[in-house]
Every structure is written in structure tokens, then in C-alpha cells.
Backbone bond lengths (Angstrom), bond angles and torsions (degrees), N, CA, C in turn:
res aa  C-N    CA-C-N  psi(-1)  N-CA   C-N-CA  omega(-1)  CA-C   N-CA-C  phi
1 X - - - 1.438 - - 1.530 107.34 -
2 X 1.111 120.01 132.85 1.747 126.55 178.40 1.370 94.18 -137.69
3 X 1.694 88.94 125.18 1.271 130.91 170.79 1.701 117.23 -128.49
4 X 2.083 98.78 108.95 1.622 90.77 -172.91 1.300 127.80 59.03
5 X 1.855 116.54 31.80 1.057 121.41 -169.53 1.623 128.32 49.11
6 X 1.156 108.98 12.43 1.649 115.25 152.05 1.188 120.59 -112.12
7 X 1.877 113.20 138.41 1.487 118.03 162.79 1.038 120.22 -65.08
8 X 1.465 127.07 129.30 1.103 143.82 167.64 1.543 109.77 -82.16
9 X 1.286 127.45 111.16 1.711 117.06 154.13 1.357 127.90 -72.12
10 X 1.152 117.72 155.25 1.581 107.28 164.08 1.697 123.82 -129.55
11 X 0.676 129.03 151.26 1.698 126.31 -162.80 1.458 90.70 -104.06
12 X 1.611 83.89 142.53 1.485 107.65 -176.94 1.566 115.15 -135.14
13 X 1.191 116.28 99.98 2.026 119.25 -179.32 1.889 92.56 -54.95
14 X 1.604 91.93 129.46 1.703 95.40 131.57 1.407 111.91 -175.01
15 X 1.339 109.07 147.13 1.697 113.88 159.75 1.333 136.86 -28.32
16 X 0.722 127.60 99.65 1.709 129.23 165.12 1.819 112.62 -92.03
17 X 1.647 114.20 138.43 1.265 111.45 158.16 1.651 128.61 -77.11
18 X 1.178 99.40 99.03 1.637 116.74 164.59 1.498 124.44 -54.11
19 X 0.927 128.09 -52.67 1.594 133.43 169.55 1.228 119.57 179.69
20 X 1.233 121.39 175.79 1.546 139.94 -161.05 1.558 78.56 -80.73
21 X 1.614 118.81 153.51 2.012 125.86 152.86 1.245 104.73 -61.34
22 X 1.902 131.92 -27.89 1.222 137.83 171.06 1.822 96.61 -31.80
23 X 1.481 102.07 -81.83 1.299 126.33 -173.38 1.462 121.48 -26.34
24 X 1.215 105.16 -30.14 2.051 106.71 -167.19 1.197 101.88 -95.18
25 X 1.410 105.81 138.57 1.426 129.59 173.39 1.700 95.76 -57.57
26 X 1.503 99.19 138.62 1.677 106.51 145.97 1.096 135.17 -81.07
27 X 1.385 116.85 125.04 1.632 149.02 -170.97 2.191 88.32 53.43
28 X 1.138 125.38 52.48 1.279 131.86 171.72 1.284 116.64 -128.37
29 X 1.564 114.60 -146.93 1.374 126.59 -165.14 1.428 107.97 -139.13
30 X 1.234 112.92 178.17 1.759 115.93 170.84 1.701 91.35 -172.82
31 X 1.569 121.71 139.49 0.918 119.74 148.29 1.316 137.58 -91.41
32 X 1.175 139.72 140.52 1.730 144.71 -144.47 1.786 90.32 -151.61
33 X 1.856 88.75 119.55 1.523 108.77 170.19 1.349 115.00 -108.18
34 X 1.503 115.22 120.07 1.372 120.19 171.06 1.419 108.49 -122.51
35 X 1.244 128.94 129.35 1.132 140.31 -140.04 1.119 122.23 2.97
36 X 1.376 133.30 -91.37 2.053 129.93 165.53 1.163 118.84 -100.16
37 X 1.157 102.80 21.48 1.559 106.30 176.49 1.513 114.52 -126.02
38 X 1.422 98.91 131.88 2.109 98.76 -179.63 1.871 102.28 -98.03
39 X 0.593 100.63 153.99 1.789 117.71 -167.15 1.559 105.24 -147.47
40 X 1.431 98.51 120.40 1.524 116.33 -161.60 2.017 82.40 -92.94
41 X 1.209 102.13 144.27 1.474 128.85 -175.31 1.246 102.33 -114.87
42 X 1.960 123.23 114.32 1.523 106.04 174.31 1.622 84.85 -144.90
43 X 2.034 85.47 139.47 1.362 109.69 169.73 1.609 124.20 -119.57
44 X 1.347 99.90 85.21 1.398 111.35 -165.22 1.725 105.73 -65.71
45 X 1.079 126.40 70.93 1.225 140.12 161.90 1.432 130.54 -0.63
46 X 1.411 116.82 -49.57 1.439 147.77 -174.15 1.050 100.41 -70.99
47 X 1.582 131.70 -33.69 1.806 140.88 -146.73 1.287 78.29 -137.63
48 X 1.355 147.39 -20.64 1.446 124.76 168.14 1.833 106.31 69.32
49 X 1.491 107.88 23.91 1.093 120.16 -164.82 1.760 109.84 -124.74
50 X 1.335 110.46 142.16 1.671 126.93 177.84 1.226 121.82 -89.30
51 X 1.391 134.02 127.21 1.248 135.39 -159.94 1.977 101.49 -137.62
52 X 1.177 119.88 141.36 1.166 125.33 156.40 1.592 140.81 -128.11
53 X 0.945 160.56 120.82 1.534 154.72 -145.59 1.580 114.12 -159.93
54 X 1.259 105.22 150.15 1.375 85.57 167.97 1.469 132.11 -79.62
55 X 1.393 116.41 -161.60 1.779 94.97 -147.66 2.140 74.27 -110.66
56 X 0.741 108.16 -32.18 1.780 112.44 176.16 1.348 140.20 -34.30
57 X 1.540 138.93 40.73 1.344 122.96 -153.28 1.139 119.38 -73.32
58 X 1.372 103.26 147.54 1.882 106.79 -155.50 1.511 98.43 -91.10
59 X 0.960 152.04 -0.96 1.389 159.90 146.15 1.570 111.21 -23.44
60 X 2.009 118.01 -65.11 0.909 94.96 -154.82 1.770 76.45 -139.23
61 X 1.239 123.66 16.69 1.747 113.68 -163.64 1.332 127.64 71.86
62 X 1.777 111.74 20.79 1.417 81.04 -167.45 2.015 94.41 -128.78
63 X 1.390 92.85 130.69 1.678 99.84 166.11 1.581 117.47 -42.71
64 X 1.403 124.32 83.94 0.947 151.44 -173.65 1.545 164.65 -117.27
65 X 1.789 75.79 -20.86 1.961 94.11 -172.19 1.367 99.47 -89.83
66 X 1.211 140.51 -28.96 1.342 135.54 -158.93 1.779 99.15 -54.79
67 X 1.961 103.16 -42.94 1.373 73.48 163.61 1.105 133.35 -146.40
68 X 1.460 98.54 83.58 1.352 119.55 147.84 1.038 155.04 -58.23
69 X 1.799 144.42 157.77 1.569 118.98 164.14 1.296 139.11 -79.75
70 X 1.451 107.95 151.50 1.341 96.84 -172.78 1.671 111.24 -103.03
71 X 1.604 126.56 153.17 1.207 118.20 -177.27 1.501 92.93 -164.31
72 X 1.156 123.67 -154.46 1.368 155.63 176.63 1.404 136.64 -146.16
73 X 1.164 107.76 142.60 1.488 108.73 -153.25 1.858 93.12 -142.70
74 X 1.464 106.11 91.86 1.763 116.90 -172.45 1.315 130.20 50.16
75 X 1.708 98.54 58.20 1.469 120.13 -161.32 1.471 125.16 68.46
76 X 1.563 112.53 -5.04 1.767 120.35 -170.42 1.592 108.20 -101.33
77 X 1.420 117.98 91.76 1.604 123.46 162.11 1.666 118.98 -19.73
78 X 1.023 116.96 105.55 1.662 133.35 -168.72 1.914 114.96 -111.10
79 X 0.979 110.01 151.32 1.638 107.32 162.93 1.602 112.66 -134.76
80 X 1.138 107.97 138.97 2.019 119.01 -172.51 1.265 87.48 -91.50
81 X 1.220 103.47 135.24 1.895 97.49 149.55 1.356 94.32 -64.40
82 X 1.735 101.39 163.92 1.201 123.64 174.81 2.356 107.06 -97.82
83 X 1.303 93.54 -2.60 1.748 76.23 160.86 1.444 114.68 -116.24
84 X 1.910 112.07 -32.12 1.350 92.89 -163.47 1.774 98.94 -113.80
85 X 1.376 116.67 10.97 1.386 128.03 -178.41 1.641 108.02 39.32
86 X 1.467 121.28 53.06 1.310 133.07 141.37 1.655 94.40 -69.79
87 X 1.662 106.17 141.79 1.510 107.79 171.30 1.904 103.47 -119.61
88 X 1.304 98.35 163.54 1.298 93.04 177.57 1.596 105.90 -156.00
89 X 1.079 115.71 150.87 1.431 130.87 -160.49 1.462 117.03 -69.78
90 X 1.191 136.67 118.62 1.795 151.97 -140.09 1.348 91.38 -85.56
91 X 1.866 128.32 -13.39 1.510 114.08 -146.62 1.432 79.82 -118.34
92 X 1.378 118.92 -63.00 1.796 126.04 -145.21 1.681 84.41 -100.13
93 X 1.383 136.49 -38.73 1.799 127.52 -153.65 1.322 108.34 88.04
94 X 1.599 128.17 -5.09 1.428 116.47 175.01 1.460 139.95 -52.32
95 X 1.011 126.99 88.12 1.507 120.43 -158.51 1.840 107.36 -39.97
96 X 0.667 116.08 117.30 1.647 130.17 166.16 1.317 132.48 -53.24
97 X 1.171 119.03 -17.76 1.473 142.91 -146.95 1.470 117.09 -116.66
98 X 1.859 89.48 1.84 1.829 96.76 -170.26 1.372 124.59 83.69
99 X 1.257 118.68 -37.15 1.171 108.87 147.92 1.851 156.56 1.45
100 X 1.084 151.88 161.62 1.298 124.86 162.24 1.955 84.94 -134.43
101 X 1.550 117.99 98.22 1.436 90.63 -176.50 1.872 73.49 178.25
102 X 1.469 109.41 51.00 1.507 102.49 145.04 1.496 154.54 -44.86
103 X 1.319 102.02 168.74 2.032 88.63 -176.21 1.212 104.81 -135.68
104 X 1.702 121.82 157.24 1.072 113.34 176.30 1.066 119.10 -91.41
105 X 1.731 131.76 156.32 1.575 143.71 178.36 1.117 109.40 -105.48
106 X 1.465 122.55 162.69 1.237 139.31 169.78 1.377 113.14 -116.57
107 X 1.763 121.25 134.44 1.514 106.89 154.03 1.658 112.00 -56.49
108 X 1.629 101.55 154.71 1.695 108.23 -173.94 1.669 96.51 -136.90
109 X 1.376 133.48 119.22 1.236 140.65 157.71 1.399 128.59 -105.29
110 X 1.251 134.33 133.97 1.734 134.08 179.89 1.549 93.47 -94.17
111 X 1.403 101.03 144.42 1.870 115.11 159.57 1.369 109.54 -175.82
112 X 1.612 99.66 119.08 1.168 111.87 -175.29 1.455 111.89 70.84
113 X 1.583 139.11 45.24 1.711 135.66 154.27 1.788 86.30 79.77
114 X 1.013 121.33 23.04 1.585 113.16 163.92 1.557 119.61 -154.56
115 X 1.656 114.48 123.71 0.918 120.87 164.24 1.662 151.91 -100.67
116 X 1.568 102.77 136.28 1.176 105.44 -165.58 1.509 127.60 -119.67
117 X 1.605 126.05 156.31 0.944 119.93 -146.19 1.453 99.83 -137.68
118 X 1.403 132.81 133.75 1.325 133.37 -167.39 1.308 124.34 -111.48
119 X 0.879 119.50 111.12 1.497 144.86 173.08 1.575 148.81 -79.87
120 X 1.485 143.78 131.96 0.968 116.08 -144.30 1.846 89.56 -118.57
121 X 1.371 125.85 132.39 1.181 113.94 -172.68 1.977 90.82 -134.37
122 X 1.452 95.44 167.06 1.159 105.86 -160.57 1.678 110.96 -117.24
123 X 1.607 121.39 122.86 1.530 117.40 -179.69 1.569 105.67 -101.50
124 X 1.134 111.93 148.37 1.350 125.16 179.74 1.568 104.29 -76.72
């Protein structure tokens, strides 16, 4: 679409398969690459619950959270980095720690022994 001689993109949601439930660590992480982006995979076991984030912590730059720990922080599912243990929230990405240096999440759905994770990609 050209508008005023500029491209306009437009964003487009969709699912991608991330991995088999075989595949995910218990109460852990896994990192999952979809095109340039790494996306930390968490299967908080205990909560029987799916989590997604990116794999990037903004703390120090380093592709990292996938494996991180998982815990809770006043009933709210959290992940530490594993170097500088800033934690940040599994639901919203809010860093926990006081911080101002959030992350982004993904919706995460199971169907059929495979999980998937939704993404927003962009058409010219």
C-alpha cells in the first residue's frame, strides 16, 4: 500500500508451532527461534501453565531468560535471569525488581501435544 510515497506495513497475528509438550523442560525454559527473534518458552509445571517472553534481558543484553528460574512473587508467576537475577513477571513482562526495563510476552496455547506461540509479523 503507498501512501504519499511511503510504505505502509501492516501487522498481522499468527500462530506458529513452537514444540512438541514432549520438548519443554519442567517448571524450566527452552529457547524457540522464529525468524530474528529468540522467544524464551516457559512451562511452569506447578501452575500447569504456558508462558512466553522474549529470550533478551534488558538489564545487561544478553539472550538469557529462557534459562532462567521460575517462582512466584504474591501468587504472580515470575522468571530471574539466570546472571543478574532481575525477575520479571511471566503474565504482563513487568520487571519486578524495581527496575524500569520490561519484556515482552507472548500469548501461548497447547492443541493436540504441541505448543504454540503467537506472534505479530509485519507485510509490506
Amino acid at each position: 500500500m503507498i501512501y504519499d510515497n511511503q510504505q505502509i506495513s501492516l501487522t498481522k497475528e499468527h500462530w506458529f508451532a513452537a514444540c512438541s509438550v514432549e520438548d519443554a523442560v519442567i517448571n524450566g525454559g527452552v529457547c524457540v527461534k522464529h525468524g530474528n527473534e529468540q522467544i524464551a518458552l516457559f512451562y511452569f509445571t506447578r501452575r500447569n501453565e504456558w508462558y512466553a517472553t522474549q529470550n533478551l534481558c534488558p538489564h545487561k543484553k544478553q539472550m538469557a531468560l529462557s534459562r532462567g528460574m521460575l517462582g512466584s512473587k504474591n501468587e504472580e508467576p515470575k522468571v530471574a535471569c539466570p546472571f543478574h537475577k532481575k525477575t520479571f513477571s511471566l503474565v504482563t513482562g513487568q520487571c519486578l525488581s524495581g527496575d524500569e526495563c520490561d519484556i515482552k510476552t507472548y500469548p501461548v496455547k497447547v492443541e493436540n501435544g504441541t505448543v504454540f506461540i503467537k506472534v505479530d509479523t509485519k507485510e509490506p
